[in-house]
N, C-alpha and C positions, 0 to 999 in steps of 0.2 A: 421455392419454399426455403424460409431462413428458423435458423436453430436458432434463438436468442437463450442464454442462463445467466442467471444473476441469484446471489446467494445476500443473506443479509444475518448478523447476530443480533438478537433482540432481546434485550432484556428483563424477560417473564417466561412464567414457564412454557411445557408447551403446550399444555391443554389452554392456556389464557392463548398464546399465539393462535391457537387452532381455530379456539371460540371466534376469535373477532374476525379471522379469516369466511368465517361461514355468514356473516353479514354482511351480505352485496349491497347492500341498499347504503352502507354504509362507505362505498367506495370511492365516492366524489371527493370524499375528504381526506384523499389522499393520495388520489390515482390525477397524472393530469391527462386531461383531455374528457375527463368522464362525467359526463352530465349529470347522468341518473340509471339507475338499474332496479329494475321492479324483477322480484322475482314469484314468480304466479303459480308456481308450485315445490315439491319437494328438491325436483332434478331440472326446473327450467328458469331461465331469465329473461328480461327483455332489457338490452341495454340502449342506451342512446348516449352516443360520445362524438367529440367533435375534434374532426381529425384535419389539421391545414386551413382552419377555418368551415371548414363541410362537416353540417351534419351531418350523422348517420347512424340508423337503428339497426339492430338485429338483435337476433334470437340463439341462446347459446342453452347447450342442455348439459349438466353434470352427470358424465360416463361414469365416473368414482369416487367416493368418498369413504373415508374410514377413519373416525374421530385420531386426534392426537397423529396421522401418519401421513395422509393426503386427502389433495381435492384438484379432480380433474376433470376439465371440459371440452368440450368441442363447440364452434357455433356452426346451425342449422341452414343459414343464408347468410345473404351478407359480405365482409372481408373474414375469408377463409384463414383460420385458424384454430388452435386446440396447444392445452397445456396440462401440466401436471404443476401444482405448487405440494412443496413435502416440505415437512418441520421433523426436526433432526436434536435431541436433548445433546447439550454440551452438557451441561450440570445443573441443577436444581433450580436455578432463576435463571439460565439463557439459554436459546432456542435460535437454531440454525434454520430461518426460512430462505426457500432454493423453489427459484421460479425455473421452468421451462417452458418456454410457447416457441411453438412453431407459426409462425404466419407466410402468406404468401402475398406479400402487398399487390395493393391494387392502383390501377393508375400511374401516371408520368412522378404525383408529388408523393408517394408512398413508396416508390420503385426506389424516389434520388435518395430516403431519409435512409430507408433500406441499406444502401450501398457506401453513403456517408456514415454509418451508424449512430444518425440521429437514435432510430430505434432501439437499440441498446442500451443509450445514456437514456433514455424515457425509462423504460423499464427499471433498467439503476437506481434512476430516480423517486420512480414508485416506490419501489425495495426502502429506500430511504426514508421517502414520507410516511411511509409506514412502519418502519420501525420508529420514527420520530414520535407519530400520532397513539400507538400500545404504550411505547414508553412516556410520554408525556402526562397521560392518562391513569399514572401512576399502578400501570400494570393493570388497571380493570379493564373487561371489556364490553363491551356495551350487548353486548347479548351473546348466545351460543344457540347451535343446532346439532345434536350430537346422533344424530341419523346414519345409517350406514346405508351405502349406495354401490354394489355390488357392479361389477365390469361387466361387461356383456357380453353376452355367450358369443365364440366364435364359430362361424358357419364353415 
């Protein structure tokens, strides 16, 4: 299992960072490798991303959410991973977004990117596209969901 974080300064506040955060469907256009991501209800999605050339679907569910502070998931099947993304006020129009996923690659070509830190500069790279894409956008964002998603009780 690998720790990957990446932080990025973006400049809108942070409830506009939060808002567009909570539009997955909105992800292709900014994430690479990500096809499309349907999400089918409050706390699940179905995503399909294309990783080394290989499709690949699964299903990931949102453990926690709490407008303006975090969104965090886990996926159900699939390549094993879960993350926490937090937004962080520097001042009035910029917002500190800070990825953490943990993944545990799968396969020979996910193991090498792993250990190369392909993986890392992707992520980076998202980090970027997406602050490129809220900022370009002249600060709007193309929808919000301001739902609160409570952690789950520990057993």
């Amino acid at each position: 299992m690998s720790t990957i974080t990446e932080s990025v300064d973006v400049k809108v506040t942070v409830s506009t960072a939060y808002n567009q955060w909570t539009q997955f469907e909105s992800f292709p256009r900014f994430m690479d490798g990500v096809e499309e991501i349907k999400q089918t209800d409050a706390t699940h999605t179905h995503w399909k991303v294309k990783v080394a050339g290989v499709i690949r679907e699964f299903d990931a569910t949102i453990t926690e959410q709490h407008p303006d502070e975090r969104v965090a998931w886990t996926s159900d099947a699939g390549p094993t991973h879960a993350g926490v993304i937090t937004f962080h006020r520097i001042d009035d129009t910029t917002t500190r977004v800070t990825a953490q996923i943990e993944i545990d690659p799968e396969g020979f070509g996910e193991n090498v990117a792993d250990k190369t830190g392909v993986l890392d500069r992707k992520v980076k790279g998202d980090m970027e596209r997406f602050k490129a894409f809220i900022e370009d956008r002249g600060g709007q964002e193309t929808g919000a969901w301001r739902g609160d998603v409570d952690r789950p009780a520990q057993h």
